[in-house]
C-alpha positions in Angstrom: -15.2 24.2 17.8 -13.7 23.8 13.9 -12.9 20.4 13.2 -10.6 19.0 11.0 -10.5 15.7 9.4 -7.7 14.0 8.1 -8.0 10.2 5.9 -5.1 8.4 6.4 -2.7 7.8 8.6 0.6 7.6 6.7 3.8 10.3 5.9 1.4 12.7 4.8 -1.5 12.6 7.0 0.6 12.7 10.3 2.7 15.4 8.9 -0.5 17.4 8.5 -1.9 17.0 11.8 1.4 18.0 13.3 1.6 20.7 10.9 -1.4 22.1 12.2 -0.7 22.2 15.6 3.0 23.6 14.6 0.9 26.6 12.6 -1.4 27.6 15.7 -4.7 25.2 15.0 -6.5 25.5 18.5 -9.3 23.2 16.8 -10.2 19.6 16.6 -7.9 17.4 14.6 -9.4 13.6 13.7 -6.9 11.9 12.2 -7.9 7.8 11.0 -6.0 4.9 9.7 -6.6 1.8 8.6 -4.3 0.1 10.0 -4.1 -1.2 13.4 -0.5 0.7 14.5 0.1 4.2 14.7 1.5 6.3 11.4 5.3 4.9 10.4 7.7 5.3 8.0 7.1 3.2 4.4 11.0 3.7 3.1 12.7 1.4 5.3 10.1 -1.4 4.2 12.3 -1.9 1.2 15.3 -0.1 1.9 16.3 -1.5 5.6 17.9 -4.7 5.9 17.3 -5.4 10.2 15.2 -7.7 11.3 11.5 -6.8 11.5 10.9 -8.2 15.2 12.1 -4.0 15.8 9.3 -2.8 14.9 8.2 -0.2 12.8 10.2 3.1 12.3 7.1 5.3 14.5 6.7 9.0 12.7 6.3 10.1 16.5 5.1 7.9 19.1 1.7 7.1 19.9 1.9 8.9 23.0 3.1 12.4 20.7 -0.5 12.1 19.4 -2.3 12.7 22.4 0.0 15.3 23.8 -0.9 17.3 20.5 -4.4 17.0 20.9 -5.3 15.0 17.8 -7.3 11.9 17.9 -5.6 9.3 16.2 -8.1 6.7 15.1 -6.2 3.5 13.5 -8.2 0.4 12.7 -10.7 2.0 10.8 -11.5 2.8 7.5 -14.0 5.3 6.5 -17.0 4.0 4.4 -19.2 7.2 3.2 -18.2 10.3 2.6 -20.9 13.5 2.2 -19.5 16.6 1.1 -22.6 18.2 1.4 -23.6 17.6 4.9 -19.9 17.6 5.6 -19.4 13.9 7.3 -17.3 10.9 7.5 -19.1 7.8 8.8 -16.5 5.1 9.3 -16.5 1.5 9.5 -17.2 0.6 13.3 -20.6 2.6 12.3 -19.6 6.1 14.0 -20.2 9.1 12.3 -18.0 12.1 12.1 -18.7 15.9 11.1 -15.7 18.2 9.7 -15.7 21.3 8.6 -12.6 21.0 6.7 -11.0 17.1 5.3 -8.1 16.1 4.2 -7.5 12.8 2.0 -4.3 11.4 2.5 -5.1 8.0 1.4 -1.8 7.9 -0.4 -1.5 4.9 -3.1 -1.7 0.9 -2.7 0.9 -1.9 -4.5 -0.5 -3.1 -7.9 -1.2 -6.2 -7.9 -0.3 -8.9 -10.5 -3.5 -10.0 -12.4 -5.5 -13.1 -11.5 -3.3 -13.7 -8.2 -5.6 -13.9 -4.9 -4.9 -11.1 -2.8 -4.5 -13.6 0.4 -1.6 -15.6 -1.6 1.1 -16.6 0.7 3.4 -17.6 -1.7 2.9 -14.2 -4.3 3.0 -11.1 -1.8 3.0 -7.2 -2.5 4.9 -4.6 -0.3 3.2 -2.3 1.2 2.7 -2.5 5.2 4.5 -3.1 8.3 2.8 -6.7 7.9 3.5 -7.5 4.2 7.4 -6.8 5.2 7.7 -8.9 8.2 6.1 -11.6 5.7 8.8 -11.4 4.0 11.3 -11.0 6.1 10.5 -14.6 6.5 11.6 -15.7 3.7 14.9 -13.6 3.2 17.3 -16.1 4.5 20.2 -18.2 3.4 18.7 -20.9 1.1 15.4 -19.7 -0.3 15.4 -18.0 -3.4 13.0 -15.5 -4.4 11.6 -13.9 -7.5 10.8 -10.1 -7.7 8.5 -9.3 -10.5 9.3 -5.6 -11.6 12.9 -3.8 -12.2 12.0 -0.4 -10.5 12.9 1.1 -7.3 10.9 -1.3 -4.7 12.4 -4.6 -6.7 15.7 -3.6 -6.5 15.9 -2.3 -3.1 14.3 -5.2 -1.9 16.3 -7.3 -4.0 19.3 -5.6 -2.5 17.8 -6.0 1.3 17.8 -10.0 -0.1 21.0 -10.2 -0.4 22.5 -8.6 1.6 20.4 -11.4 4.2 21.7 -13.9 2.2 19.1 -15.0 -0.2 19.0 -15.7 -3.8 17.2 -13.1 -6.2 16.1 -13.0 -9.5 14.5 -10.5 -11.1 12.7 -10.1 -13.8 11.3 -7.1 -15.9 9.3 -7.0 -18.6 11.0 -4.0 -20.2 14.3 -3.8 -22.0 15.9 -2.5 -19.2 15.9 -1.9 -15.4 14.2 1.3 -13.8 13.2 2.6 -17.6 10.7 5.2 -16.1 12.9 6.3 -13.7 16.0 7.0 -14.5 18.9 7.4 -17.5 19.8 4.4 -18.8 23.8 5.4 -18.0 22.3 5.9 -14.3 20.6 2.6 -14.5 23.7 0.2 -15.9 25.9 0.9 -13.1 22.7 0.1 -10.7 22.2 -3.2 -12.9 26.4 -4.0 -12.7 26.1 -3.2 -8.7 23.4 -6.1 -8.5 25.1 -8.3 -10.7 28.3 -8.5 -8.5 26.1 -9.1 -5.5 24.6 -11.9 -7.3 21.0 -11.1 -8.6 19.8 -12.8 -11.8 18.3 -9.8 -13.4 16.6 -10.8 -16.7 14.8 -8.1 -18.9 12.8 -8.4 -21.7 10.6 -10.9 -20.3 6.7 -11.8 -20.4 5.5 -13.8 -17.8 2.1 -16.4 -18.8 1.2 -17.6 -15.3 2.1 -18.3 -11.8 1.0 -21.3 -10.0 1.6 -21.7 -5.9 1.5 -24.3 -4.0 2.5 -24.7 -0.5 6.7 -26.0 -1.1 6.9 -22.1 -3.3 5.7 -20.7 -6.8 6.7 -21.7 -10.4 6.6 -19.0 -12.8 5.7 -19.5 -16.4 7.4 -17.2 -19.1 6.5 -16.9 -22.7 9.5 -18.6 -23.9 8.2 -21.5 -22.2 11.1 -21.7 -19.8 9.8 -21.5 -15.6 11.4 -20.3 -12.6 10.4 -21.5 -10.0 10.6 -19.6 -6.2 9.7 -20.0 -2.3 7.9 -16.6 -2.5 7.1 -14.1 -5.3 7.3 -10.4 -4.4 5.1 -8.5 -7.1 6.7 -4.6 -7.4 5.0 -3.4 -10.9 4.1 0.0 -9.4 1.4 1.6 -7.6 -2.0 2.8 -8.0 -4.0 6.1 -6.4 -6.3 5.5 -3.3 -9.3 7.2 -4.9 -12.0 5.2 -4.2 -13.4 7.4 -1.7 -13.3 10.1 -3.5 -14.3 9.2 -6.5 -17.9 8.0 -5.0 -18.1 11.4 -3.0 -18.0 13.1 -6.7 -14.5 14.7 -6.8 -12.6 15.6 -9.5 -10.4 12.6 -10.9 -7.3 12.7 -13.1 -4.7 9.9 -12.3 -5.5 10.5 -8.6 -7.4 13.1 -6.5 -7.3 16.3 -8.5 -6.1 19.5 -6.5 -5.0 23.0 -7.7 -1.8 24.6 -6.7 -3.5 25.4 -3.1 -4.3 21.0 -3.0 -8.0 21.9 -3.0 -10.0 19.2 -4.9 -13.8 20.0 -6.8 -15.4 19.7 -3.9 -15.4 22.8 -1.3 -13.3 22.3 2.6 -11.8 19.3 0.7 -8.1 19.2 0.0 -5.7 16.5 -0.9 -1.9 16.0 -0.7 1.0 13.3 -1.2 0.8 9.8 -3.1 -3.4 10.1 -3.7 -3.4 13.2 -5.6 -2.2 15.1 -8.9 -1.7 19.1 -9.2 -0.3 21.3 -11.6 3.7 22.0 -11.2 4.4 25.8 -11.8 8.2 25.5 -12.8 7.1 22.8 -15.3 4.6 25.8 -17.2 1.5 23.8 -15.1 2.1 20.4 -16.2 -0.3 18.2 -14.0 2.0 15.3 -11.8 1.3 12.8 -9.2 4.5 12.0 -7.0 4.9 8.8 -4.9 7.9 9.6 -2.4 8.5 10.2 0.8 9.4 13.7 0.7 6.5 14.8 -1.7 4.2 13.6 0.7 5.7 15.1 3.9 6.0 18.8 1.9 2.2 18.4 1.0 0.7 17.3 4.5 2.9 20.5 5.8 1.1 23.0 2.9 -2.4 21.4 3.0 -2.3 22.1 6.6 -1.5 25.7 5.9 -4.2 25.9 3.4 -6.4 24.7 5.1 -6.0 27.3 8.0 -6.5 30.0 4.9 -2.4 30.7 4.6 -2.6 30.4 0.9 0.5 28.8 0.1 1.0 27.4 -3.3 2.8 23.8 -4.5 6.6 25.0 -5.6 8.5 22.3 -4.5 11.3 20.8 -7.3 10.2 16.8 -7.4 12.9 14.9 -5.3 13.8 10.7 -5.0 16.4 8.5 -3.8 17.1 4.9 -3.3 19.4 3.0 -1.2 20.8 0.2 -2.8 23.9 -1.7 -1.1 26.4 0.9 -0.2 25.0 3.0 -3.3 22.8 5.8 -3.3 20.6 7.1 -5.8 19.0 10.8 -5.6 17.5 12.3 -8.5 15.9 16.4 -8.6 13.4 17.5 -10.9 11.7 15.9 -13.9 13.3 14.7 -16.9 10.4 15.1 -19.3 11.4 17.3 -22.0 15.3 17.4 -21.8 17.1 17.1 -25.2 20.4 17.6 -23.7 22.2 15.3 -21.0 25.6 16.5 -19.6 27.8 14.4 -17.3 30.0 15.3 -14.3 32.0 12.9 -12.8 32.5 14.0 -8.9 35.9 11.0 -8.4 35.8 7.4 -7.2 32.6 6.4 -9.9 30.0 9.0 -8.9 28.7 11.2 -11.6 25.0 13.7 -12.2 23.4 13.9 -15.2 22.0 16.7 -15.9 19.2 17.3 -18.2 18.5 20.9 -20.5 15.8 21.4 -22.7 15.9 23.1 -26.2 16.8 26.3 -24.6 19.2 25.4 -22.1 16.9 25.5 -18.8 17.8 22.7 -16.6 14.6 20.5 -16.0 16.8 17.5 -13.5 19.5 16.3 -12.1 20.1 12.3 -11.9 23.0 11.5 -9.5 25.0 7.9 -8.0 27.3 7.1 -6.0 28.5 5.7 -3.0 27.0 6.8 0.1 26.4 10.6 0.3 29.1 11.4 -2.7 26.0 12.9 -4.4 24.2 14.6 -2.2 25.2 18.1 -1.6 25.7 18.9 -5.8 22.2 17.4 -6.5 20.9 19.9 -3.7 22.3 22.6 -5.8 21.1 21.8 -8.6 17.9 21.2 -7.0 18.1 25.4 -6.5 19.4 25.8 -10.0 16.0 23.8 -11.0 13.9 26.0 -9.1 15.1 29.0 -10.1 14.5 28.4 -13.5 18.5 28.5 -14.5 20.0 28.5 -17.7 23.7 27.4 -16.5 26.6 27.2 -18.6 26.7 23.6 -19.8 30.9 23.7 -19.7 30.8 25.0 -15.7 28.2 22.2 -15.5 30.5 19.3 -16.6 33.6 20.6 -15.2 34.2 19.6 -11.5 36.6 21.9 -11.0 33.6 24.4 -11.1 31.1 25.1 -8.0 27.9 24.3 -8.6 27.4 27.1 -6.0 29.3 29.6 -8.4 26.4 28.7 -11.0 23.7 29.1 -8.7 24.9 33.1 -7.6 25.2 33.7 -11.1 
């Protein structure tokens, strides 16, 4: 009987074993986890503020697994990887045969150099575990430091206050969420934390951090400290490659893939936060996305693919971020844009949207509070994909439907 193999047990590899089933797969599906608990969602990690004695937010429930026919392996990693002879051997010892895999390894918190990796006092987010650490710590009196002004530090610093702890943040850059997001965009994000409370310093270099077991004292350059009961590190993320890497693939800031997700090697594809493939609405340009949607889209095509469908990546690149009562969602990529229009949607929430030389629009960046932005930045999500040139006056005037723009 065929037998696929899926590596990791996250968004995307749970996705793609359901996928398969979903698609008519009568074969055997493997799939394995590291982690002790069955596949759950990562967002509300940072973006949740209930208390983590719930639980984890389950993708389906362990018993879903089963009833699908795919054996879900968690608490296991795998160790060896043979493309040739087509085998997994994990770490209890066992070995496993495929004759198609799937890495889905997705990508691990970077951690701040020279800190131990078992520090209790300097944590990263990236599990169920590592959040219900720090829930710990988010309560009235402590204070804690978030190195890092992207989108985990400020949701987290959000879910911090909003339990009642102090906050400071500091970023090394000039400015909050500086890869991320327009500057316009990222001021009324900085002003939102401000009035909440959050000591949000930018511009800083950080010498050292010593621990000890009352918190952590951080040294900046300016020789000034700040000192913490817990340091959260969110400086970004980095590809889980390892694997393949060793086994020979292709890598190019993650797993390398075509527009099908096949990697170098043959049978062996890769989707979500692990892997980079070329865009076709960006003229090819290779990306790696880390976001929750990216890797649910990809564990659905690799699955496809893998069964022979053929389908090709053409998704437009979506994000968004929860922040008190404000929402951020952003469609497309930026990179490029020489032109950035505004369109103010009533009570603060505005897009930006972003043309290049010849008009095209290449992303939409929208806030506001709750889902104020949502249904425009859809449409411009379709404008996006369909390659529009839109008039830039119907684009800034609310009185005109984005819909109107699209049927055009």
């Amino acid at each position: 009987m065929t037998h696929f193999v899926i590596i990791g047990a996250g968004e995307c590899g749970a996705r793609a074993a359901f996928a398969l089933r979903e698609k008519g797969f009568d074969g055997e599906i493997t799939l394995i986890g590291s982690e002790s608990l069955a596949p759950y969602e990562r967002p509300p990690l940072s973006k949740a503020a209930e208390e983590e004695a719930a639980g984890p937010k389950f993708i389906a429930e362990p018993e879903k697994y089963a009833a699908g026919k795919i054996c879900l392996l968690t608490g296991v990693t795998v160790q060896d990887l043979d493309p040739d002879a087509k085998a997994v051997t994990l770490s209890d010892g066992r070995t496993i045969a495929y004759d198609k895999l799937l890495f889905a390894t997705g990508a691990r918190a970077r951690a701040f150099p020279g800190i131990a990796e078992d520090s209790k006092r300097i944590r990263l987010l990236r599990t169920h575990a590592d959040a219900a650490a720090l829930r710990t710590v988010m309560v009235p009196g402590k204070h804690i430091v978030i190195i890092g002004g992207g989108f985990i530090g400020l949701e987290l610093a959000a879910t911090a206050r909003v339990l009642g702890t102090d906050v400071t943040v500091l970023e090394g850059l000039e400015r909050v969420l500086k890869r991320g997001v327009p500057e316009e965009v990222a001021g009324v994000i900085c002003e939102r934390h401000s009035l909440e409370g959050v000591d949000i310093r930018c511009g800083v270099a950080i010498t050292a951090i010593a621990e000890d077991n009352d918190g952590a004292i951080i040294q900046l350059a300016d020789g000034s400290t700040v000192s913490a009961d817990l340091v959260l590190v969110g400086i970004g993320a980095t590809p889980n490659t390892e694997l393949a890497a060793y086994a020979g693939l292709q890598i190019d800031n993650g797993i390398a893939v075509d527009e099908f997700l096949r990697t170098s090697a043959p049978d062996i594809y890769a989707a979500g936060d692990c892997c980079s493939f070329p865009l076709a609405i960006y003229g090819g340009r290779r990306v790696r996305l880390e976001s929750w949607r990216n890797a649910q889209e990809q564990g659905t095509l690799a699955a496809a693919n893998m069964m022979g469908l053929g389908e090709t990546v053409s998704a437009v690149p979506w994000f968004w971020s929860d922040q008190y009562d404000v929402t951020l969602q952003i469609a497309g990529l930026a990179e490029g844009a020489v032109r950035h229009l505004r369109r103010d949607l009533g009570d603060g929430a505005f897009i930006l949207f972003h043309l290049d030389q010849a008009g095209r629009l290449l992303a939409a960046s929208g806030i506001g509070r709750g889902n104020a932005v949502a249904r425009d930045i859809r449409l411009a999500e379709m404008l996006i994909a369909a390659r529009a040139h839109p008039d830039p006056a119907a684009l800034v005037a609310s009185s005109v439907k984005l819909k109107s723009l699209l049927a055009a």
